[in-house]
C-alpha positions in Angstrom: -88.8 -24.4 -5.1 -88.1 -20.6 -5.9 -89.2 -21.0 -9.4 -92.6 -22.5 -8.5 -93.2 -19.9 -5.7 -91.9 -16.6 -7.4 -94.4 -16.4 -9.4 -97.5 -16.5 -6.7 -95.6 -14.6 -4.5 -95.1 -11.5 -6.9 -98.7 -11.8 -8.2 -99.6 -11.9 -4.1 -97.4 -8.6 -3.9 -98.6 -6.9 -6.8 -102.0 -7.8 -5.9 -101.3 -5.6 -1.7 -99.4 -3.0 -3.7 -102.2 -2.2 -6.4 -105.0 -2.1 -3.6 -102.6 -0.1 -1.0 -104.9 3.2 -2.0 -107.6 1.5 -1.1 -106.2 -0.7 1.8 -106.1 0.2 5.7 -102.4 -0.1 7.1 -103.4 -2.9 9.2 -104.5 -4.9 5.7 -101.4 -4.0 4.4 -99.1 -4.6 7.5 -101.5 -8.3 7.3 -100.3 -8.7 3.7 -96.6 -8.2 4.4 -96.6 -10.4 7.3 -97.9 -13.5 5.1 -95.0 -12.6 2.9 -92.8 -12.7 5.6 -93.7 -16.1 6.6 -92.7 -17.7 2.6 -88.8 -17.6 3.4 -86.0 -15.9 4.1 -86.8 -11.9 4.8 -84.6 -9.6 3.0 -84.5 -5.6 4.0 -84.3 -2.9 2.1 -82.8 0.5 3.2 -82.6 3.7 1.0 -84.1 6.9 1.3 -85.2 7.1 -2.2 -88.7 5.5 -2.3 -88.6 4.7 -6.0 -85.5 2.7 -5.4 -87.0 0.9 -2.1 -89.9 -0.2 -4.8 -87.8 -1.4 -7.4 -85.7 -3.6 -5.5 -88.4 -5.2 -3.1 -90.3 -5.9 -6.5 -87.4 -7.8 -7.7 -86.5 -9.2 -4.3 -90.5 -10.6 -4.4 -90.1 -11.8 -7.6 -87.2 -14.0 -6.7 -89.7 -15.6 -3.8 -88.2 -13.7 -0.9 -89.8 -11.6 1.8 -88.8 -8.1 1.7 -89.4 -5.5 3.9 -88.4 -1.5 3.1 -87.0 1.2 5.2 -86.3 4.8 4.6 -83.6 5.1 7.3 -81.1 2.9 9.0 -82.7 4.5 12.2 -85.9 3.3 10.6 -84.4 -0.6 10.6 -82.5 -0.6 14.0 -85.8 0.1 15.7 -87.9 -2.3 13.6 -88.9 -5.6 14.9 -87.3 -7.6 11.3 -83.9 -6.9 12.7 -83.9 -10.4 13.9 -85.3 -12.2 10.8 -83.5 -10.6 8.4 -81.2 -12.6 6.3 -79.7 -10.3 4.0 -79.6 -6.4 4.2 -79.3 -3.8 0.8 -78.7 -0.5 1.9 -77.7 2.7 0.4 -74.5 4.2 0.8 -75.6 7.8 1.7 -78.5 8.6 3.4 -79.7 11.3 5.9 -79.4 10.0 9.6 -77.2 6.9 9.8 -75.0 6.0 6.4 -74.9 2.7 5.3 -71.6 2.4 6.4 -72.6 3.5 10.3 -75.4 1.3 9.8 -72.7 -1.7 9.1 -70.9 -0.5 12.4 -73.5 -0.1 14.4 -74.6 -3.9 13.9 -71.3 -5.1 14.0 -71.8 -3.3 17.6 -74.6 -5.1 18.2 -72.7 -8.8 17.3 -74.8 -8.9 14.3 -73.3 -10.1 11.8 -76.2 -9.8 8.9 -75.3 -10.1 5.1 -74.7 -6.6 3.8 -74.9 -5.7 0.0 -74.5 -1.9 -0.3 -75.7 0.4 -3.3 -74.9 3.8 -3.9 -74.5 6.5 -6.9 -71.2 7.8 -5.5 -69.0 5.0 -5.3 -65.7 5.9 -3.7 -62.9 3.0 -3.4 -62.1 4.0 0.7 -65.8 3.4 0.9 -66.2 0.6 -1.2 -62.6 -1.0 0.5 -64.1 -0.1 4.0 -67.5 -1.5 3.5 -66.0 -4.8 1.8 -63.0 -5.0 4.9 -65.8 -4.8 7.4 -67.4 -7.7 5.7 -69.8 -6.4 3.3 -70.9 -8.9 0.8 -71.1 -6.2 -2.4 -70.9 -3.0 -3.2 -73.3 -1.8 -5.9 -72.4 1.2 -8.0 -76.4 2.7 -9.1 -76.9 2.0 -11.5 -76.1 -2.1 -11.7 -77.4 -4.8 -13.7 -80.0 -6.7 -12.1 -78.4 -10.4 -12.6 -75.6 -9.0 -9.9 -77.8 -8.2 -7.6 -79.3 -11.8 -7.4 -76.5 -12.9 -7.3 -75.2 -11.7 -4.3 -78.9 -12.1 -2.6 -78.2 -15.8 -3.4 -75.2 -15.5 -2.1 -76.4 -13.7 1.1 -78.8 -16.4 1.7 -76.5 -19.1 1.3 -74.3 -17.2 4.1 -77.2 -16.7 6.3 -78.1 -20.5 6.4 -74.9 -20.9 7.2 -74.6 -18.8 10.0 
């Protein structure tokens, strides 16, 4: 079913992103939500904007929903907190880390599929991260193929959940 879907759904993206100069939020907000309906919603966290690009491309590609977020702040207040099935975040941002971000849903009894990236990998943070039950921990940059396949595996632990 993802292989027949991918496709449209990426075009569909591609299409909302190359008209966003031209769009009103409230097209663009209209656009994500139709996305958001296709599957399983995966969110994106980094502070770098190229990197929330990149990955939602790919993530939309693969068939998923993807929303982005420039802060973990930005994601705790957002109304996809409750829909999302997996969560990539970025080790080090301003505000809330990755790993706060980790604790602070663990606070909140949610227990969402984490896959972290960063471009300072440290082992206490990757052993923390993975002991608080991360799925991955991403050293930037990774090869692609990794990343689906812990977002498969993410999904796969969602349903189950």
């Amino acid at each position: 079913m993802i292989l027949v879907t991918a496709p449209m759904t990426y075009l569909y993206f591609m299409q909302g992103f190359s008209a966003a100069r031209n769009s009103s939020p409230q097209r663009l907000l209209l656009i994500e939500d139709q996305l958001l309906r296709t599957g399983p919603t995966i969110s994106i966290v980094d502070d770098d904007e190229s990197m929330r690009c990149a990955v939602k491309s790919l993530v939309t590609s693969l068939g998923f929903a993807a929303c982005t977020f420039a802060s973990a702040e930005e994601f705790l207040h957002s109304p996809r907190l409750d829909d999302t099935a997996c969560l990539i975040t970025d080790l080090q941002m301003p505000g809330l880390s990755g790993i706060e971000l980790q604790k602070s849903l663990l606070a909140q009894d949610r227990h969402i599929p984490i896959i972290f990236m960063t471009a300072f990998p440290e082992e206490r943070m990757r052993t923390r991260a993975m002991e608080a039950g991360a799925l991955g921990f991403l050293s930037k940059p990774f090869e692609t193929q990794t990343l689906i396949t812990l977002i498969d595996k993410a999904i796969e632990t969602s349903r189950k959940n």
